[in-house]
C-alpha positions as a Python dict, from the first residue, in 0.01 Angstrom:
ca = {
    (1, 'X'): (0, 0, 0),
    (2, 'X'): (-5, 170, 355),
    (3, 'X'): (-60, 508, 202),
    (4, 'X'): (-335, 363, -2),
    (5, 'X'): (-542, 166, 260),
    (6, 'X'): (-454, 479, 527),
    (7, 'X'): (-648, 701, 239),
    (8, 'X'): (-928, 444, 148),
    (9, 'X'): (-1019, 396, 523),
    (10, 'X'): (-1035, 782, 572),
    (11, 'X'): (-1275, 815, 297),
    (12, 'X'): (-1486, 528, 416),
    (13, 'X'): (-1498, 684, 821),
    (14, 'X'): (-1502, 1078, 790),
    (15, 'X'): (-1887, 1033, 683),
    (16, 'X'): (-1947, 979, 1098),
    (17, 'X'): (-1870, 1320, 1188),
    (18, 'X'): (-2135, 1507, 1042),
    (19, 'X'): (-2274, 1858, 1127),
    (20, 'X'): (-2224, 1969, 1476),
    (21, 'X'): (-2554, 1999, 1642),
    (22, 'X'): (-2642, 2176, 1975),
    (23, 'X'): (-2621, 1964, 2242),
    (24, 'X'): (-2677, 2003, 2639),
    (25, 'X'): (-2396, 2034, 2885),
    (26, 'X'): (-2621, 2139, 3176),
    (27, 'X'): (-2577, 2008, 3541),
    (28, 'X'): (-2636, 2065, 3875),
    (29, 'X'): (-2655, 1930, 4237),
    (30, 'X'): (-2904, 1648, 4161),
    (31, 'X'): (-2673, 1501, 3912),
    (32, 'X'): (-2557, 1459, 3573),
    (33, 'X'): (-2779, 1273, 3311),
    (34, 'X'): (-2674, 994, 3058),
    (35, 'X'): (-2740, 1203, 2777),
    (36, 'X'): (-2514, 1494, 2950),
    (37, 'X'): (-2250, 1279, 3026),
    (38, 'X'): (-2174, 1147, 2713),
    (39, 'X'): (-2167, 1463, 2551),
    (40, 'X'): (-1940, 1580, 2735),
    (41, 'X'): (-1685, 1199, 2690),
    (42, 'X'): (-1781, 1280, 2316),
    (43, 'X'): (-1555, 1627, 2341),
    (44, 'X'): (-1291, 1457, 2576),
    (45, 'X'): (-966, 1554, 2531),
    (46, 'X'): (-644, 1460, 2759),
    (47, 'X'): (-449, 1842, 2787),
    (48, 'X'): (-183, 1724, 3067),
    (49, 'X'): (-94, 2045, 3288),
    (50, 'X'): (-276, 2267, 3088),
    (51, 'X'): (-345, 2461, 3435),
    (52, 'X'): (3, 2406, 3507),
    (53, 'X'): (231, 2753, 3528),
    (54, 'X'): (487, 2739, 3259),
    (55, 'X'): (843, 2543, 3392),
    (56, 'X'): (762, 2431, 3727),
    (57, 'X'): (1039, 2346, 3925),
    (58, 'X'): (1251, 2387, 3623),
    (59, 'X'): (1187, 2008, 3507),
    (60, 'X'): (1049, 2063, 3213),
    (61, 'X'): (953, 2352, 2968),
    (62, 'X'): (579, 2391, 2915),
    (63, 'X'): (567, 2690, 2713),
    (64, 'X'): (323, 2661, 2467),
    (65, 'X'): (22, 2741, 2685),
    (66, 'X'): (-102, 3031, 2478),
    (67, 'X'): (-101, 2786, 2160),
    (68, 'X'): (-280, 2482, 2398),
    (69, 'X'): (-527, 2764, 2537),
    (70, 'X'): (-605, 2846, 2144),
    (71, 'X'): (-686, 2479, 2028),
    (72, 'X'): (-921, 2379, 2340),
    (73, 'X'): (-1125, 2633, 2272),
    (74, 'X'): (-1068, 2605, 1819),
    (75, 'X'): (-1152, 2237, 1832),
    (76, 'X'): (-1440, 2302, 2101),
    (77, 'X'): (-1351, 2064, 2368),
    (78, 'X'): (-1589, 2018, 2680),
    (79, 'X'): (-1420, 1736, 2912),
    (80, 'X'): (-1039, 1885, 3002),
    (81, 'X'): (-879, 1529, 3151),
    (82, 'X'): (-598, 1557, 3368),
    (83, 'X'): (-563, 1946, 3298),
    (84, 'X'): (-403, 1967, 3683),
    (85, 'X'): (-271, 1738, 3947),
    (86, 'X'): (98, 1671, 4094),
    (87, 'X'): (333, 1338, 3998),
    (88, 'X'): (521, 1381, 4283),
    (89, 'X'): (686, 1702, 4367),
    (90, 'X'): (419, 1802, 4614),
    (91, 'X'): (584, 2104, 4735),
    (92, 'X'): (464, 2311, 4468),
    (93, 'X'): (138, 2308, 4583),
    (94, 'X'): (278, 2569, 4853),
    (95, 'X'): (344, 2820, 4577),
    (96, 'X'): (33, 3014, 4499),
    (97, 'X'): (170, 3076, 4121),
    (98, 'X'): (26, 2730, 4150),
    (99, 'X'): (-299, 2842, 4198),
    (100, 'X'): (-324, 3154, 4063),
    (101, 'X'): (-191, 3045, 3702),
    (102, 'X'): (-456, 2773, 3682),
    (103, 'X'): (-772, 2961, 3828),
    (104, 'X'): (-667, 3278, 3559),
    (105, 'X'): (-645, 3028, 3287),
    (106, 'X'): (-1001, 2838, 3338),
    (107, 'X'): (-1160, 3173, 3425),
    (108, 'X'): (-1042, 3278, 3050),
    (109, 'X'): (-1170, 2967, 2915),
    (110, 'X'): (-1491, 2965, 3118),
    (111, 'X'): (-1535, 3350, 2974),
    (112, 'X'): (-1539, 3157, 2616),
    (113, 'X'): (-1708, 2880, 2712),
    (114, 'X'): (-1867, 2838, 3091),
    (115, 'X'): (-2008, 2493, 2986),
    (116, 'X'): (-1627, 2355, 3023),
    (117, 'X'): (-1527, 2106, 3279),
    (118, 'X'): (-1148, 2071, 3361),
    (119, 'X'): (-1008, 1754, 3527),
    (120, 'X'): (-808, 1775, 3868),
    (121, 'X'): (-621, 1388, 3933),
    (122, 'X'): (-566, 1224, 4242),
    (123, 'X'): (-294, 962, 4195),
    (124, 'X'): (-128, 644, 4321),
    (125, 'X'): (141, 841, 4398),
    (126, 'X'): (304, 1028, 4720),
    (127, 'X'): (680, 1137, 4784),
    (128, 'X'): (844, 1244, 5085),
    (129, 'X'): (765, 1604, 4989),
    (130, 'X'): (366, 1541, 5118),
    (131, 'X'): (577, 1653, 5483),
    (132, 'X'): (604, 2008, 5324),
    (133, 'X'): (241, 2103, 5306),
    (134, 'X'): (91, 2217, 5560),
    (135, 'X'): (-285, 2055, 5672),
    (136, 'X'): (-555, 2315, 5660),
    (137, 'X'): (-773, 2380, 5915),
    (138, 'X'): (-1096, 2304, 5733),
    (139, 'X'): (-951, 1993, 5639),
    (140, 'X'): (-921, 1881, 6000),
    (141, 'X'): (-1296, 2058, 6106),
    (142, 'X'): (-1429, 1858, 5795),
    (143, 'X'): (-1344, 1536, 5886),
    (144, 'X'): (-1465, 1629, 6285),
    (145, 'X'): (-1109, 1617, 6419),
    (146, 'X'): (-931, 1797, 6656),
    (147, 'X'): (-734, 2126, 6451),
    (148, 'X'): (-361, 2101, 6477),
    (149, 'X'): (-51, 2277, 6338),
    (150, 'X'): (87, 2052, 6148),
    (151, 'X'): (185, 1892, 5799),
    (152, 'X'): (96, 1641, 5603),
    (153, 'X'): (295, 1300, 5709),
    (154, 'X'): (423, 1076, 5402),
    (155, 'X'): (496, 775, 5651),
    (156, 'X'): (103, 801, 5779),
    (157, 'X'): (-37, 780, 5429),
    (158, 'X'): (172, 416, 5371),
    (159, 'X'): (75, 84, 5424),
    (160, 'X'): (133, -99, 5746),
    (161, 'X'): (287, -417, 5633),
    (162, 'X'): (519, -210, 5396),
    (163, 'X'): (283, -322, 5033),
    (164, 'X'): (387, -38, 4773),
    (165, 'X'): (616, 124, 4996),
    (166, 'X'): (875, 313, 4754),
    (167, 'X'): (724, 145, 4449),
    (168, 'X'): (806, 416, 4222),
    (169, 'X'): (1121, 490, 4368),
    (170, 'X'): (1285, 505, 4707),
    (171, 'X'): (1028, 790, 4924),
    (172, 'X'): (769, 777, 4650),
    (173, 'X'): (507, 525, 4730),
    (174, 'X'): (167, 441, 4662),
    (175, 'X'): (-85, 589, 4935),
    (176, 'X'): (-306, 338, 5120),
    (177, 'X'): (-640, 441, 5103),
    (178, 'X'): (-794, 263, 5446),
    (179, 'X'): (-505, 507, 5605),
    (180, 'X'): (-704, 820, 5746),
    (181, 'X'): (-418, 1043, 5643),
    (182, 'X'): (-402, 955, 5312),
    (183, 'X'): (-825, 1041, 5299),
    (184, 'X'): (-718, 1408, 5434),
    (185, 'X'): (-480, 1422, 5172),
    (186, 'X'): (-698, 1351, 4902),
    (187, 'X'): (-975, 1523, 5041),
    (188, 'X'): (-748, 1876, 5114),
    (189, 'X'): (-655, 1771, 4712),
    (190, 'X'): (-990, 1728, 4565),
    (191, 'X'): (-1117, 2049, 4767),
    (192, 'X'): (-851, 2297, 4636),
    (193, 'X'): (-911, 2176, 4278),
    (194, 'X'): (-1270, 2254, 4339),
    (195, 'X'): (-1183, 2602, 4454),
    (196, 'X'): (-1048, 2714, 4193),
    (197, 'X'): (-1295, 2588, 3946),
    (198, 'X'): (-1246, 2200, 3878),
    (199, 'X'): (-1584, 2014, 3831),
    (200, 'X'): (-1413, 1666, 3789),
    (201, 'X'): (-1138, 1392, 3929),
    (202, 'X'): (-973, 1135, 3805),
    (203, 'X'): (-875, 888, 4092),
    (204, 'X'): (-613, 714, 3917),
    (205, 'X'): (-533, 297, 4005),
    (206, 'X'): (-791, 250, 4241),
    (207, 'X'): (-715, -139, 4340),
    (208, 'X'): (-347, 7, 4410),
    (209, 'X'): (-438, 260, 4586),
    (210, 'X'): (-722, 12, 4758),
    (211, 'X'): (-509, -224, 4797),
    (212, 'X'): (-632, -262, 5178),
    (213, 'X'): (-956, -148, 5061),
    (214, 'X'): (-1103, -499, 4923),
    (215, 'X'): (-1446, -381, 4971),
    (216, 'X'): (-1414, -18, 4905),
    (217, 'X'): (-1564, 133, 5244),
    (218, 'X'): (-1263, 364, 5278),
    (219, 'X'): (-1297, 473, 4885),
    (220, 'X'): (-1688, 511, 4945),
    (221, 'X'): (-1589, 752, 5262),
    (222, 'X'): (-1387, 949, 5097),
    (223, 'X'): (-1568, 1009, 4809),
    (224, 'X'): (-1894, 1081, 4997),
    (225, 'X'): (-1721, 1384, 5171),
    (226, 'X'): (-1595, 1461, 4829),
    (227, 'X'): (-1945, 1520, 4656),
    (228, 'X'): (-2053, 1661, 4970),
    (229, 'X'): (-1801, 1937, 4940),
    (230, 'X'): (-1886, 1995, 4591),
    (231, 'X'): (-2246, 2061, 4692),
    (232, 'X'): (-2158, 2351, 4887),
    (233, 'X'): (-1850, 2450, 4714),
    (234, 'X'): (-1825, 2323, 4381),
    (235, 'X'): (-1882, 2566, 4038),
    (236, 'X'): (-2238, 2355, 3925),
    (237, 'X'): (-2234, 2184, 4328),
    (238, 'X'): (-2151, 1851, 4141),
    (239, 'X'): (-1842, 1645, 4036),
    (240, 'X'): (-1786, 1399, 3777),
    (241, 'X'): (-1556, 1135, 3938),
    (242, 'X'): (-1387, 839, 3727),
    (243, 'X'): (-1084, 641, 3782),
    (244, 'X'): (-880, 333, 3598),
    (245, 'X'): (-1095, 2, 3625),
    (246, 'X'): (-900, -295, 3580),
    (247, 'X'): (-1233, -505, 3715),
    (248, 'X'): (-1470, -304, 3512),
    (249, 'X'): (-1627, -38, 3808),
    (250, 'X'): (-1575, 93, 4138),
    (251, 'X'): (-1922, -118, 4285),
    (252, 'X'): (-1974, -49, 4660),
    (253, 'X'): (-2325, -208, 4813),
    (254, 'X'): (-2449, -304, 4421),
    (255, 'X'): (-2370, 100, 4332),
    (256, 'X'): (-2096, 276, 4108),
    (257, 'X'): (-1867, 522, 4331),
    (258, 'X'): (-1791, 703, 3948),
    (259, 'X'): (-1991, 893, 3721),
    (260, 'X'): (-1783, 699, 3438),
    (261, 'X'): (-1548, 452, 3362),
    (262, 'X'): (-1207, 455, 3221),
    (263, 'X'): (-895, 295, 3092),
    (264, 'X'): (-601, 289, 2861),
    (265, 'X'): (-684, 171, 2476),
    (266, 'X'): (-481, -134, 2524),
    (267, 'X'): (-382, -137, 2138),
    (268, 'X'): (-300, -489, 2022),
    (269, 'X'): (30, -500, 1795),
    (270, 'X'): (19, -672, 1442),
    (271, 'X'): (335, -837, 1414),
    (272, 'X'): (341, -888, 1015),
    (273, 'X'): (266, -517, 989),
    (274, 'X'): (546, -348, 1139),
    (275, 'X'): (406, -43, 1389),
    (276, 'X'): (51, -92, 1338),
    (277, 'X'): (-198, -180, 1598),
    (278, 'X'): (-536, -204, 1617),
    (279, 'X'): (-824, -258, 1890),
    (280, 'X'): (-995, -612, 2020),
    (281, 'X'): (-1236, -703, 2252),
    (282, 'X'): (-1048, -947, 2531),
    (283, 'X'): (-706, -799, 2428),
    (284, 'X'): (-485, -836, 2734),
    (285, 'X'): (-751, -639, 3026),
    (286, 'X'): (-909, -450, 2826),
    (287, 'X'): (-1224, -267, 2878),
    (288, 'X'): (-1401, -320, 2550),
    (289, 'X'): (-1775, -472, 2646),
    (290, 'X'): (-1690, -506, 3032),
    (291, 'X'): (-1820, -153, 3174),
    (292, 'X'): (-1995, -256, 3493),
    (293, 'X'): (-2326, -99, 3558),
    (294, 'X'): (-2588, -39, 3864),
    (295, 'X'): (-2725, 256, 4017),
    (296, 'X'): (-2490, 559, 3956),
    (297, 'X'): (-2408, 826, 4147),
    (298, 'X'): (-2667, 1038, 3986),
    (299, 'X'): (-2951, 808, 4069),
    (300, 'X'): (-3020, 693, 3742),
    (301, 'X'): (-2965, 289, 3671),
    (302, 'X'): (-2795, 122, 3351),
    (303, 'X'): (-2649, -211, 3263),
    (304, 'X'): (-2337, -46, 3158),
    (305, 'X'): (-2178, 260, 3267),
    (306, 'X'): (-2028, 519, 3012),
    (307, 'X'): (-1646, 461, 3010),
    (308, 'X'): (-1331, 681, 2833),
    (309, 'X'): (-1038, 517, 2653),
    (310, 'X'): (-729, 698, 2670),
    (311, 'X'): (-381, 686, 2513),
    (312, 'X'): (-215, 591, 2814),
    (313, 'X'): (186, 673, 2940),
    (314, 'X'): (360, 447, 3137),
    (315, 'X'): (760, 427, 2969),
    (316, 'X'): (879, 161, 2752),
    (317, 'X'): (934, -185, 2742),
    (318, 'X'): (1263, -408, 2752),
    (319, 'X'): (1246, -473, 2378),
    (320, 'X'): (1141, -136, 2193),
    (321, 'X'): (1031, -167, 1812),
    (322, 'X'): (973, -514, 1905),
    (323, 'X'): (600, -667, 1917),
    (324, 'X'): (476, -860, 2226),
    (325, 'X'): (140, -905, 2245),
    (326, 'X'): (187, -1045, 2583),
    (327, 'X'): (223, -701, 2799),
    (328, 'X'): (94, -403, 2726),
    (329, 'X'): (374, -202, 2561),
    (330, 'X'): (302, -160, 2177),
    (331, 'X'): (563, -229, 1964),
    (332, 'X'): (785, -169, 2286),
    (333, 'X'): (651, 169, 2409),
    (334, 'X'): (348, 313, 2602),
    (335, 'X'): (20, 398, 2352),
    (336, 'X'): (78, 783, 2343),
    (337, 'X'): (454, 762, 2235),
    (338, 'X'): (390, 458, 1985),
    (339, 'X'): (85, 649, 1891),
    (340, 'X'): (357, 990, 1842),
    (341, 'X'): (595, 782, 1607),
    (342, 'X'): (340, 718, 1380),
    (343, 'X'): (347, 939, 1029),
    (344, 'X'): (74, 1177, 1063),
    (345, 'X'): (-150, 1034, 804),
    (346, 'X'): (-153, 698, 992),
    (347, 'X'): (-192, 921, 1302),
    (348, 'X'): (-491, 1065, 1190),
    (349, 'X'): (-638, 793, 1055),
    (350, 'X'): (-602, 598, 1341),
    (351, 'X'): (-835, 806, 1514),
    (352, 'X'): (-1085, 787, 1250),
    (353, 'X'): (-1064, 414, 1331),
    (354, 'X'): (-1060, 408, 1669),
    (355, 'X'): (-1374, 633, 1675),
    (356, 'X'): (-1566, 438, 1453),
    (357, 'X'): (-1463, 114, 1596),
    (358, 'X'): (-1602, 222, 1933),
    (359, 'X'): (-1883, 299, 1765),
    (360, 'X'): (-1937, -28, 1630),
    (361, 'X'): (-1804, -250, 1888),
    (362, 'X'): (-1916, -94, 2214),
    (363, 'X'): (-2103, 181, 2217),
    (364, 'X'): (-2085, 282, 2600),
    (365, 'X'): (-1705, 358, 2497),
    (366, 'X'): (-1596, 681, 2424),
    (367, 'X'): (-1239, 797, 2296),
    (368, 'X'): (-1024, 1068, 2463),
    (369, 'X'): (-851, 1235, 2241),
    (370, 'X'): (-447, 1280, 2304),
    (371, 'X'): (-414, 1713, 2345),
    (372, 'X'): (-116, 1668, 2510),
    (373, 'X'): (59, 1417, 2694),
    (374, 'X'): (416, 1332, 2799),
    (375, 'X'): (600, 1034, 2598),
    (376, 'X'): (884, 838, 2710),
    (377, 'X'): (1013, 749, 2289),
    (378, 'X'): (1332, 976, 2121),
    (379, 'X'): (1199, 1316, 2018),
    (380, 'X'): (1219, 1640, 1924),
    (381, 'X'): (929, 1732, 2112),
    (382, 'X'): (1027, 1848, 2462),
    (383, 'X'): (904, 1470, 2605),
    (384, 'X'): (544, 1568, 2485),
    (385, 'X'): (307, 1478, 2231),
    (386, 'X'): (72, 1782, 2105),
    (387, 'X'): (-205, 1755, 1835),
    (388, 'X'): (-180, 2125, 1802),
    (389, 'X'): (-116, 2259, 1466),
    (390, 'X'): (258, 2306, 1394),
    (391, 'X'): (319, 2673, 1362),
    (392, 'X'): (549, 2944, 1489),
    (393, 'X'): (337, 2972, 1844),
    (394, 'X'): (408, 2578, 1862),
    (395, 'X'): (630, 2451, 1614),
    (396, 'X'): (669, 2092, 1780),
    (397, 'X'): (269, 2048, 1696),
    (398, 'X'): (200, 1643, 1577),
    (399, 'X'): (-65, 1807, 1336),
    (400, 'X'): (-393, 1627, 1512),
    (401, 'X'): (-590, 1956, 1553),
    (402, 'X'): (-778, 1937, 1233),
    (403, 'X'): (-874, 1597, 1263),
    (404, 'X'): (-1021, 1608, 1575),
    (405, 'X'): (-1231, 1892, 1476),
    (406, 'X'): (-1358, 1685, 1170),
    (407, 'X'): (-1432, 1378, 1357),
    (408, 'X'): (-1664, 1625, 1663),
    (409, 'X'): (-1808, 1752, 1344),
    (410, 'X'): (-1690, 2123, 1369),
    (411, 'X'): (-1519, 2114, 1017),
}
């Protein structure tokens, strides 16, 4: 009966794709219109560490880049989220293999296709390892304080009365944003990804890392030098800025800090239907119908802003193959790695649901599709889900590809 309603709810969804038609991508200094924005969340596609060099630190083998590299540019994706950033294990930003790998990769892509945007993060997340990088000097001369030899100081960036302090694990905290060193560390951050050809950030749980930030003058700061750096420095002198929304927006003096929304899918279980889940508006926090609007960053006004839903990672829960609907595990594991246990035809029609159901229910939302992302569930995988192709250049491909290609009506 599964394979039967999996086949009869393809049949009734693929019609939305349609024939590809030209769209714009085109921005610039003054902004980024509606229309242009949501072409570009309507090719969004989560590639983690795309831009990453193959192995780092020896924690875990990335070596499928050539085969990722192929299917951004086969499936014609235009928004690469989370393509670089650092979990932890700041260090490595000392290493200019770093740097170099990820500038020659988007220069190769941006040879193909100069309309694409790749996606630097800035997370709710510091280790002790911030004291290895050095502060540079334009960092200091930016922010119109005095230049100093120095590094970056993990015990600086924390909160005073100790909220968050090792949170993820003893010396790896959540940064305080009202902190001025945390600000230069985000700032050095978003600056280097712009260098080397980002044109977007994600800026990860705001309220945790605002959590002395009620009103978000410290956030608005920072993010004001931000886009004023990009004007000067930045590939198209813009940046498209979102970040997780538990409240619905990032509002500071009635206007949105972001250019869009986002936040996890929030997939509701169906207990009598073992593994399946499905979306709802008012499941849990979700975002469905709650986008926040005003005056955006680009000067144009709406009663909703644009938001992303992604398949989100965050582990597994106490009780795995178990439905709660109570938290936010499904069936006892994050989205993407309940999402990777799936058989592919459920897979692949899920999307097809998803995408419509957006569609339907809330059309401000727009779906990010899972390129690659690391999953917490037993696999065979190397800890990451892929919707590449399976083949010899990446023969642990979940077999996505094709689908998303149909549903951005390129097949």
């Amino acid at each position: 009966m599964r394979i039967l309603f999996i086949a009869m709810l393809c049949a009734q969804l693929l019609p939305i794709a349609g024939a590809a038609q030209k769209k714009s991508y085109q921005f610039d200094k003054g902004g980024i219109s509606r229309p242009v924005l949501e072409n570009y969340l309507d090719r969004a596609i989560t590639m983690v560490y795309l831009l990453i060099p193959d192995n780092p630190e020896g924690r875990r083998p990335y070596s499928y880049h050539a085969d990722d590299v192929r299917m951004v540019k086969d499936i014609g994706a235009k928004f690469i989220g989370r393509a670089i950033y650092r979990w932890g294990g700041e260090s490595l930003l000392n290493k200019a293999a770093f740097w170099d790998t990820a500038r020659t990769i988007m220069k190769r892509l941006h040879t193909s296709d100069p309309e694409m945007v790749f996606q630097g993060c800035l997370f709710e997340i510091v280790t002790t390892e911030v004291n290895e990088v050095p502060v540079p000097a334009w960092v200091f001369k930016d922010y119109g304080l005095p230049v100093q030899t120095r590094n970056f100081s993990y015990q600086a960036m924390l909160n005073k009365d100790g909220k968050f302090v090792d949170h993820w694990r003893k010396g790896s905290s959540v940064p305080d944003i009202s902190e001025q060193e945390t600000q230069l560390w985000f700032y050095f951050l978003a600056c280097s990804y712009m260098n080397i050809g980002c044109e977007a950030f994600h800026l990860g749980q705001i309220e945790l890392i605002g959590m002395n930030d009620p009103g978000k003058k410290a956030w608005a700061g920072l993010i004001h030098k931000i886009r004023g750096y990009a004007g000067k420095h930045a590939r198209r002198h813009w940046v498209i800025l979102d970040a997780h929304v538990p409240y619905g927006g990032m509002l500071y003096e009635g206007r949105s800090l972001l250019d869009f929304n986002s936040f996890p899918l929030r997939v509701k279980e169906i207990p009598e239907k073992p593994y399946e889940g499905v979306l709802a508006v008012n499941f849990l926090d979700g975002i469905y119908n709650k986008s926040k609007g005003g005056i955006t960053p680009s000067g144009w006004k709406c009663d909703h802003l644009p938001y992303l839903v992604e398949f989100d990672n965050f582990g597994r829960g106490k009780a795995p193959n178990v439905a709660d609907t109570t938290d936010h595990f499904v069936w006892g594991w994050d989205e993407i790695s309940w999402f990777s246990l799936q058989a592919a035809d459920y897979r692949n029609s899920w999307l097809t649901y998803a995408q419509q159901w957006l569609q339907q229910t809330d059309p401000n939302g727009h779906l990010q599709m899972p390129g690659n992302r690391m999953i917490t569930c037993p696999n065979e995988s190397e800890g990451s889900y892929r919707a590449n192709t399976k083949s010899a250049s990446c023969p642990i491909g979940y077999g996505q590809e094709e689908t998303i290609k149909l549903l951005w009506g390129l097949r």
